[in-house]
C-alpha positions, 0 to 999 in steps of 0.5 A: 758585645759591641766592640767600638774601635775608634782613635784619636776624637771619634769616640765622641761620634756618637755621644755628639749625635745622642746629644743633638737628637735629645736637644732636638727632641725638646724642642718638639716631638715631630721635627726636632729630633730631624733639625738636631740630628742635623746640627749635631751632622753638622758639628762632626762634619765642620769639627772632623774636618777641622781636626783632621787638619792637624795630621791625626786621624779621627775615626770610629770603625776606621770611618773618619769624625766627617764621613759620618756627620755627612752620611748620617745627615743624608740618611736622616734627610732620606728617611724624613722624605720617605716617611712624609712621601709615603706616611703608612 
């Protein structure tokens, strides 16, 4: 059982993500799940730190709504890089 522990607006971490990737995946099969993945790391990261201006936190598993748009688009930039680099 996952246990999600979040407070104010981070719930909507992952459901954001879920989004953009499946947006992206429309639009083709090779790069567009990268390109909305991105634009959804894109959303967290503007609108966390938007949020976060109002003085309430909001976290999933105590990493605020910003840190995992940044950290996600990195990764997900990282593994691209590497699967072109090094394709088998």
């Amino acid at each position: 059982m996952i246990i999600i522990a979040w407070s104010g607006l981070g719930l909507l971490t992952f459901p954001i993500l879920v989004i953009g990737i499946v947006i992206g995946s429309l639009m083709g099969p090779n790069w567009g799940p990268l390109i909305g993945g991105s634009a959804a790391c894109l959303v967290l990261w503007f609108w966390g730190r938007n949020l976060n201006r109002y003085g309430r936190d909001h976290t999933m598993w105590a990493v605020p709504m910003h840190w995992w748009g940044a950290s996600l688009l990195v990764f997900g930039w990282a593994t691209a890089l590497f699967a072109v680099l090094y394709p088998d």
